[in-house]
BALOBA-1460 file (C-alpha; in Angstrom, 3 decimals):
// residues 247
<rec num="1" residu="x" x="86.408" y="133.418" z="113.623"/>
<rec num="2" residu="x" x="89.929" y="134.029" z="111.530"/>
<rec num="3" residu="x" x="90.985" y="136.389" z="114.239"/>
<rec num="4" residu="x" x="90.181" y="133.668" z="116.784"/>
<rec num="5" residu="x" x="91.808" y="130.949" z="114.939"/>
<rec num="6" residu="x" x="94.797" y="133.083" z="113.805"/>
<rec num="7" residu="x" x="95.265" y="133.617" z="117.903"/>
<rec num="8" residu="x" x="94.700" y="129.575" z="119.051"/>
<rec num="9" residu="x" x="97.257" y="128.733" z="116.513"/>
<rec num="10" residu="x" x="100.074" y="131.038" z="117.382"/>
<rec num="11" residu="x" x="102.428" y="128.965" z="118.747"/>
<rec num="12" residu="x" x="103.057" y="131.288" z="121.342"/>
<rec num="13" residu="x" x="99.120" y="130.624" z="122.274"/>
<rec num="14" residu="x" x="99.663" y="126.740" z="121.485"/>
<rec num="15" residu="x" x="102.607" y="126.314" z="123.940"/>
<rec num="16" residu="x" x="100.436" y="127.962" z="126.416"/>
<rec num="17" residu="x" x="97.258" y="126.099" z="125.671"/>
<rec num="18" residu="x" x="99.146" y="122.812" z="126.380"/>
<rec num="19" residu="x" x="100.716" y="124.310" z="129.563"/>
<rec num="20" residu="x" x="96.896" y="125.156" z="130.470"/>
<rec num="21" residu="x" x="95.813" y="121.590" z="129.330"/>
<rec num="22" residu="x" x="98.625" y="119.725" z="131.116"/>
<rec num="23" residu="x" x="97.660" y="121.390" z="134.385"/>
<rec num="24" residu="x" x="94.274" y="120.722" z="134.347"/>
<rec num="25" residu="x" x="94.847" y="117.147" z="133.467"/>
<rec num="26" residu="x" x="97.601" y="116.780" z="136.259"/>
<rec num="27" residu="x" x="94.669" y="118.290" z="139.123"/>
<rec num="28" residu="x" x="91.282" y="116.502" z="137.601"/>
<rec num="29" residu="x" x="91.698" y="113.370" z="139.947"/>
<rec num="30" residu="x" x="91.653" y="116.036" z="142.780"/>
<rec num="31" residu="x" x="88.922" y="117.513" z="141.516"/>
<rec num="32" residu="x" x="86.819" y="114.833" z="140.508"/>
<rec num="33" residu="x" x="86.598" y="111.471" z="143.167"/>
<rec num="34" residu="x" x="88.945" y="109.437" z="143.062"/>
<rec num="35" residu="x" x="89.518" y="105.923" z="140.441"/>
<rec num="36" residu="x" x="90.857" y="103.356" z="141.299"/>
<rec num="37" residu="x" x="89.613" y="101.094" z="138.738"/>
<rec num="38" residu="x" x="87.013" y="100.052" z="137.073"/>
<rec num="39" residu="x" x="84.672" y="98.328" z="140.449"/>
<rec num="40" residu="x" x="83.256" y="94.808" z="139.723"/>
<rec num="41" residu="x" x="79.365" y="95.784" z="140.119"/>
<rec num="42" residu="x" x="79.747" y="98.416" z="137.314"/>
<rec num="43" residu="x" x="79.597" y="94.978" z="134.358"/>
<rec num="44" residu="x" x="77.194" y="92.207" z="134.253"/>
<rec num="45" residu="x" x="79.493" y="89.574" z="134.808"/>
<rec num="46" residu="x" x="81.400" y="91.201" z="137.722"/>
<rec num="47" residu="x" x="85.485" y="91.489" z="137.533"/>
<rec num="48" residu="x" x="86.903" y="90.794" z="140.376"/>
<rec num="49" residu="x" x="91.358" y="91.150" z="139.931"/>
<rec num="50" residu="x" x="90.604" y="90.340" z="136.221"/>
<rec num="51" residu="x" x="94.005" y="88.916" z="135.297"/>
<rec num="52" residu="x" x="94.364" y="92.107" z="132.456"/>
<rec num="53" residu="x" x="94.632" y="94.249" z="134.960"/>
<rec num="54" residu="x" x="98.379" y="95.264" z="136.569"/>
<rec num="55" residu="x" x="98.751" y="95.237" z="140.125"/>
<rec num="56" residu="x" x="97.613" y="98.647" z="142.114"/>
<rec num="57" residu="x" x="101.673" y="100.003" z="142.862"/>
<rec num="58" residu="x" x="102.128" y="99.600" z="138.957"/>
<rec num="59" residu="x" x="99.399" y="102.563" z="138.830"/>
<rec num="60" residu="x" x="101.881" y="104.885" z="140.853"/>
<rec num="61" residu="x" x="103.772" y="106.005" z="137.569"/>
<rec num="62" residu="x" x="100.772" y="108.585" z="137.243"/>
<rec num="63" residu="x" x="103.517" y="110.403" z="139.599"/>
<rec num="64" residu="x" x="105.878" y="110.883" z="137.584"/>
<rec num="65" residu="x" x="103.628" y="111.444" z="134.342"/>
<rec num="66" residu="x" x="102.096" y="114.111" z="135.737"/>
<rec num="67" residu="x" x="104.754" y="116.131" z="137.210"/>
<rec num="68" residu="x" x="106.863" y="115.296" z="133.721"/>
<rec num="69" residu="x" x="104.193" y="116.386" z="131.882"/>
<rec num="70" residu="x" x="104.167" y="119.953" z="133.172"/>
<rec num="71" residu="x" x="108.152" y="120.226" z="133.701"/>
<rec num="72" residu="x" x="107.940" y="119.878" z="130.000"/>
<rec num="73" residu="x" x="105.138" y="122.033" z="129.212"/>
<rec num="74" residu="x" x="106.560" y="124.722" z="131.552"/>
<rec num="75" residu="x" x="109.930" y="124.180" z="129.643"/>
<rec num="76" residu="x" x="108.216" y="124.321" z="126.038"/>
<rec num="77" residu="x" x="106.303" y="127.580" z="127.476"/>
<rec num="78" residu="x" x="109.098" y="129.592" z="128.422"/>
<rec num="79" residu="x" x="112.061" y="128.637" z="126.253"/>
<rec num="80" residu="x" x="110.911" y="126.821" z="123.109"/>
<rec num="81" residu="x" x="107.351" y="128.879" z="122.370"/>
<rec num="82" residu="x" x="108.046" y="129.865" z="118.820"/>
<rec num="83" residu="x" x="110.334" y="126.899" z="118.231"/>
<rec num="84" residu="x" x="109.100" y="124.832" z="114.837"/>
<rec num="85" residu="x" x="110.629" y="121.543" z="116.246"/>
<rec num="86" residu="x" x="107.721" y="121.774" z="119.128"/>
<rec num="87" residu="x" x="104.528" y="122.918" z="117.121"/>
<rec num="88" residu="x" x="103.631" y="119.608" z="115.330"/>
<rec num="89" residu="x" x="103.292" y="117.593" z="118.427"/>
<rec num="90" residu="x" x="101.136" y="120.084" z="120.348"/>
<rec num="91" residu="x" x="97.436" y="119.564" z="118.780"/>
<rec num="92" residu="x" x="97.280" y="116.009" z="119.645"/>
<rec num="93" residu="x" x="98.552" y="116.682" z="122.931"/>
<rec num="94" residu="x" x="96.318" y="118.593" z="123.407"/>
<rec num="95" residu="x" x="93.568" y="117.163" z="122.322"/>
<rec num="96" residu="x" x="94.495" y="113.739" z="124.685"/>
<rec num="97" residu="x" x="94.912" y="116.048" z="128.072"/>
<rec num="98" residu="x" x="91.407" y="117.816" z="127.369"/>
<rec num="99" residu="x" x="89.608" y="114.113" z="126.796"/>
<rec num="100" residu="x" x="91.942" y="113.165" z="129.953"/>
<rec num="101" residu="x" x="90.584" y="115.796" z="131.916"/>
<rec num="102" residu="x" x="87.706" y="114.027" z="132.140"/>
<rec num="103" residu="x" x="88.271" y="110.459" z="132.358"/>
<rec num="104" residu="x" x="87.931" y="109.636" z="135.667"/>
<rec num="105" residu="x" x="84.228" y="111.291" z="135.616"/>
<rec num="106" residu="x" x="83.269" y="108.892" z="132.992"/>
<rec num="107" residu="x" x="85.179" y="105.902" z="134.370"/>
<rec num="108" residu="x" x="83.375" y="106.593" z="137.466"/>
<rec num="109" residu="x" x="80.006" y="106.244" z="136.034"/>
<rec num="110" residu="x" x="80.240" y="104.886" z="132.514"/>
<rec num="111" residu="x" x="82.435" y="102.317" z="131.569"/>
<rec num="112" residu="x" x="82.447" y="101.998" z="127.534"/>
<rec num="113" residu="x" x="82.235" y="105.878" z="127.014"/>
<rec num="114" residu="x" x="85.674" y="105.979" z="129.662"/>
<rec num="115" residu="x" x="87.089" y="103.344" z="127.336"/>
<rec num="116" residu="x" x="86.591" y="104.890" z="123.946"/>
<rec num="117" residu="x" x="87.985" y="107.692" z="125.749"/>
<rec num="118" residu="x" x="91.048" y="105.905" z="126.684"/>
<rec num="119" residu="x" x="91.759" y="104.926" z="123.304"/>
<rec num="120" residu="x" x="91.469" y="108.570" z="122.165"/>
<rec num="121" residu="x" x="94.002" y="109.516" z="124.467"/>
<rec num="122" residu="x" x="96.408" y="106.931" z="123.346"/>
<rec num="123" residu="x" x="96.169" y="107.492" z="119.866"/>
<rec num="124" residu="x" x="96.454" y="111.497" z="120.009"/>
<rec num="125" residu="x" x="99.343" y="110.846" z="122.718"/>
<rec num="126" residu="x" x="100.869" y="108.604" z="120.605"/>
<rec num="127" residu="x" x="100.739" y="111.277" z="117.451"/>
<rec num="128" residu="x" x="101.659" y="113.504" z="119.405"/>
<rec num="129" residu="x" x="105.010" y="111.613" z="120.221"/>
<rec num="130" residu="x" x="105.691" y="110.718" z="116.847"/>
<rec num="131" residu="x" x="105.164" y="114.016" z="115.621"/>
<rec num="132" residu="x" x="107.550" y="115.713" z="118.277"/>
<rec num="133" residu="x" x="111.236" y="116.893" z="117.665"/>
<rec num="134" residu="x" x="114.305" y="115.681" z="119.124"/>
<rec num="135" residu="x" x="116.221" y="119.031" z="120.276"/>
<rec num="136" residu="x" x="115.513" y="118.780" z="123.779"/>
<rec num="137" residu="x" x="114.478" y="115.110" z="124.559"/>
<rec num="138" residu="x" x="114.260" y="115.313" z="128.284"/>
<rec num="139" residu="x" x="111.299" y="117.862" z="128.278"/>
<rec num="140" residu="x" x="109.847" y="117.786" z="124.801"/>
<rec num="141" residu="x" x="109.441" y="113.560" z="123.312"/>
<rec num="142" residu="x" x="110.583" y="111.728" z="126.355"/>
<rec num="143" residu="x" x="107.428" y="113.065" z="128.933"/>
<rec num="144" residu="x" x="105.071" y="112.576" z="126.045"/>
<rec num="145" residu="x" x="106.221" y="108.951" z="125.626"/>
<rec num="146" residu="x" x="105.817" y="107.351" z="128.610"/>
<rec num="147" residu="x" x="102.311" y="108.873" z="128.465"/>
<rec num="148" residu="x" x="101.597" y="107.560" z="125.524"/>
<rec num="149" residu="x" x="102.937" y="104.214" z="126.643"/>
<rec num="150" residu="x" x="101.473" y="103.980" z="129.671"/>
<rec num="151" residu="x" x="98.017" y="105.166" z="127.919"/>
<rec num="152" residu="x" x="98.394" y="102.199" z="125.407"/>
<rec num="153" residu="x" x="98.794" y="99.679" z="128.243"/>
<rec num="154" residu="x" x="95.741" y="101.312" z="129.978"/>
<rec num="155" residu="x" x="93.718" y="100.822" z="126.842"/>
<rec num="156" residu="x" x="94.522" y="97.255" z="125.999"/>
<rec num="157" residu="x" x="93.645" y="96.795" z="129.931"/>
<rec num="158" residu="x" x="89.971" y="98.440" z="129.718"/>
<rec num="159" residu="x" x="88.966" y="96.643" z="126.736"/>
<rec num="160" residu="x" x="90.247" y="93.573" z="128.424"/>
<rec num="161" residu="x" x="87.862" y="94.439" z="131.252"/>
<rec num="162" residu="x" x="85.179" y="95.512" z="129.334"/>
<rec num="163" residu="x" x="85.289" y="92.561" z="127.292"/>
<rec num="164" residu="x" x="85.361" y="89.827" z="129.962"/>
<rec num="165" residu="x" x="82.508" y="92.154" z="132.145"/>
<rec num="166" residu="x" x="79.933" y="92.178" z="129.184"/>
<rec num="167" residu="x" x="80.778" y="88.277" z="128.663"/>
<rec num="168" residu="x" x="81.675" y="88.672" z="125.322"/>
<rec num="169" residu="x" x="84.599" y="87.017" z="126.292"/>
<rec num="170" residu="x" x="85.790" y="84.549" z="129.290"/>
<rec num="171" residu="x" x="88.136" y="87.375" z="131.508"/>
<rec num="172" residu="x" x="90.686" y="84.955" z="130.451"/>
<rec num="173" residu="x" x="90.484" y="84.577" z="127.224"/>
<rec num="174" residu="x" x="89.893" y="88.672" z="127.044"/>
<rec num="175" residu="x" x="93.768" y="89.106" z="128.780"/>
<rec num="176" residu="x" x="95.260" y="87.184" z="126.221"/>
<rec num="177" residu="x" x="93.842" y="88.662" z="123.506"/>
<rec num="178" residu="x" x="94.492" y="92.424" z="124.802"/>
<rec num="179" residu="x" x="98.040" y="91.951" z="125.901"/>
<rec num="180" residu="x" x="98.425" y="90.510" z="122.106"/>
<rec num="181" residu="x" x="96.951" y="93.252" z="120.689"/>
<rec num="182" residu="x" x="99.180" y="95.993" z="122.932"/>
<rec num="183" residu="x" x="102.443" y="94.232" z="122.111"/>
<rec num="184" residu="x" x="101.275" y="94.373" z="118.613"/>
<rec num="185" residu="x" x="100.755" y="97.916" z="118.567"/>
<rec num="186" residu="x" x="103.195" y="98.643" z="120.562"/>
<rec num="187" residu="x" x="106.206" y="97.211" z="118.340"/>
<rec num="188" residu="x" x="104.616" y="99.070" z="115.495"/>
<rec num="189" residu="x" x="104.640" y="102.000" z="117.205"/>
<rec num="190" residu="x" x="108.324" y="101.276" z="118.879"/>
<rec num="191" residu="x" x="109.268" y="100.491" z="115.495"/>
<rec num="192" residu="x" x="108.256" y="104.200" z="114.296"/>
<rec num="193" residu="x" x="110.840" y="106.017" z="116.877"/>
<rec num="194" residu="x" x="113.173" y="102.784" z="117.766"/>
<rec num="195" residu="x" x="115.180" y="105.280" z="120.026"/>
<rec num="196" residu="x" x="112.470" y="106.597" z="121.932"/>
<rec num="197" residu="x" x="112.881" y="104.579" z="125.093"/>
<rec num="198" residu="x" x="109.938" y="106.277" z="127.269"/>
<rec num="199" residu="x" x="107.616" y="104.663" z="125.341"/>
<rec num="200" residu="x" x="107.898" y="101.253" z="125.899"/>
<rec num="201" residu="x" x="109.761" y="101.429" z="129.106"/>
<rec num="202" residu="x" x="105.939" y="102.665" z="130.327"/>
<rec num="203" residu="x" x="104.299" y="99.447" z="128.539"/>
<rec num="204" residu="x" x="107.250" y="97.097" z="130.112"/>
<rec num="205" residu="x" x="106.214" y="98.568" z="133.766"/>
<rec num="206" residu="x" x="102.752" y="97.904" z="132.895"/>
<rec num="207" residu="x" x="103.655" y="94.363" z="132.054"/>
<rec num="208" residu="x" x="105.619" y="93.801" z="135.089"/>
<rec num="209" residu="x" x="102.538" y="95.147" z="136.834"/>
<rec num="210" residu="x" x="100.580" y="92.274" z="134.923"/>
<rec num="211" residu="x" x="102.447" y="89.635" z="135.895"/>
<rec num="212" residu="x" x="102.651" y="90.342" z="139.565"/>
<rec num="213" residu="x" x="98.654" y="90.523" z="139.598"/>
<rec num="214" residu="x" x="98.721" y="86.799" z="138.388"/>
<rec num="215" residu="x" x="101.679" y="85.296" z="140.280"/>
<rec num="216" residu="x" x="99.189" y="84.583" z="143.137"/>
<rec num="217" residu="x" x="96.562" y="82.227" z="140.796"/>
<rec num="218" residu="x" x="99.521" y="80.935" z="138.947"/>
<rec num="219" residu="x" x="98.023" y="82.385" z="136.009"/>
<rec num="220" residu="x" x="101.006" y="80.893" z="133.686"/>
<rec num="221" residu="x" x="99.691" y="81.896" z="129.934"/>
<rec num="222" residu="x" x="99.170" y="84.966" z="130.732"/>
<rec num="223" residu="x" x="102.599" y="85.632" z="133.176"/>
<rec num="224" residu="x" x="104.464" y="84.149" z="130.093"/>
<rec num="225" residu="x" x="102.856" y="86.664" z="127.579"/>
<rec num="226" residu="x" x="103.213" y="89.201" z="129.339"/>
<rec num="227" residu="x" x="106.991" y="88.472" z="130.068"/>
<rec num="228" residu="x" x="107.574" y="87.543" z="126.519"/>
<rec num="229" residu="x" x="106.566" y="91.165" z="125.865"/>
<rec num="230" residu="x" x="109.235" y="92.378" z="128.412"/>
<rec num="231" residu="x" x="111.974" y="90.736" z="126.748"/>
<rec num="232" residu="x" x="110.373" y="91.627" z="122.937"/>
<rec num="233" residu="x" x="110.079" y="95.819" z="123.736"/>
<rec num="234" residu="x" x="113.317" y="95.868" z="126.005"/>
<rec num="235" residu="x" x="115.474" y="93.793" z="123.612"/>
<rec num="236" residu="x" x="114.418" y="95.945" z="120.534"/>
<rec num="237" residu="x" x="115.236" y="99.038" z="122.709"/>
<rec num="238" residu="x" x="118.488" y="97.777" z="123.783"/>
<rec num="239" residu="x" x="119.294" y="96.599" z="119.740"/>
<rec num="240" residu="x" x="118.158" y="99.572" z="118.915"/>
<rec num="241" residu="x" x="120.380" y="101.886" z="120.826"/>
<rec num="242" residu="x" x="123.960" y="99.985" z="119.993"/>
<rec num="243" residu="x" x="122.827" y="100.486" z="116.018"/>
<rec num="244" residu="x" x="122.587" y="103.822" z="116.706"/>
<rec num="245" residu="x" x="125.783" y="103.929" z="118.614"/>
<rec num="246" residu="x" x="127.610" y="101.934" z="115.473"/>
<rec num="247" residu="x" x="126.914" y="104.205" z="113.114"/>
């Protein structure tokens, strides 16, 4: 067990293991069928365009999360293996791409398991980011962020769906409440790494994607929450950034 232990934590053997990780996570919706969101007969109270939920094109940023992912794993593989600055941050990424390798099985089939799992991801992805250097941006935090950002978003959507398809809450009422509770979390978590752009720029797509779902109904309180949390995560960015450049 030490000998097996002494070789997983090498961080030769950890840069690989994520490299492994990330490409199995980046080829699981190939694998497995396809998701493309949770269906309306899989709840009691069916959801059908719950207003939570971001338009499908806003999903497409799974593109460039994927193949970001790996450049950056390849990157950390072959030229920053035994680098301290990368080792903190590669446990809990780890641990999200192994529970993401899996998702879309669970989402497929069971909904409240695929949401806890969701909200694993997020909060390992978002250690994982906040435990990562800043030597090589591009390939080592900036990848990991917009993961993590996107995987926030993606949470606060399931429980909005889960909560308005198990009538615990009108679907409504459920939106509001969720894209409260991701803006909330994510200014704390912007607030962490204020520099760190991927991360909310990921959320503010995912809000964008929100309010396009709801410009059809008119959906007003939940288009103006949503767009107040634009302006909120993209000013803070933006204030952020000409501090930095000041001092």
């Amino acid at each position: 067990m030490n000998i097996l232990t002494t070789l997983i934590v090498h961080p030769k053997n950890l840069a690989i293991l994520v490299l492994i990780s990330t490409i199995a996570f980046a080829v699981s919706p190939f694998v497995t069928p396809g998701f493309g969101g949770f269906t309306a007969d899989q709840f009691p109270v069916p959801q059908v365009n719950p207003p939570v939920q971001p338009s499908g094109y806003a999903f497409s940023i799974w593109g460039v999360i994927y193949l970001w992912l790996i450049a950056g794993a390849v990157y950390g593989t072959l030229r920053a293996a035994d680098d301290q600055d990368w080792r903190a941050m590669r446990w809990p990424l780890t641990v999200s791409l192994v529970i993401g390798c899996f998702w879309i099985a669970a989402a497929n089939t069971a909904p409240i398991l695929a949401t806890v799992m969701i909200i694993l991801m997020a909060a390992t992805a978002v250690m994982s980011m906040l435990k990562a250097g800043s030597s090589q941006p591009w390939m080592q935090v900036r990848p990991v962020a917009l993961y993590a950002g996107w995987l926030t978003a993606a949470s606060g959507v399931a429980m909005g769906v889960m909560l308005g398809g198990y009538a615990i809450l009108t679907s409504q009422t459920a939106a509001i409440l969720c894209l409260i509770s991701v803006l909330v979390v994510a200014l704390v978590v912007q607030s962490k790494r204020p520099l760190e752009w991927g991360y909310p720029a990921a959320i503010v797509w995912a809000l964008i994607g929100v309010i396009a779902a709801n410009l059809s109904t008119s959906n007003w309180p939940v288009i103006t929450l949503a767009a107040l949390g634009v302006a909120a995560l993209t000013l803070r960015t933006i204030l952020s950034v000409m501090k930095e450049e000041t001092l």
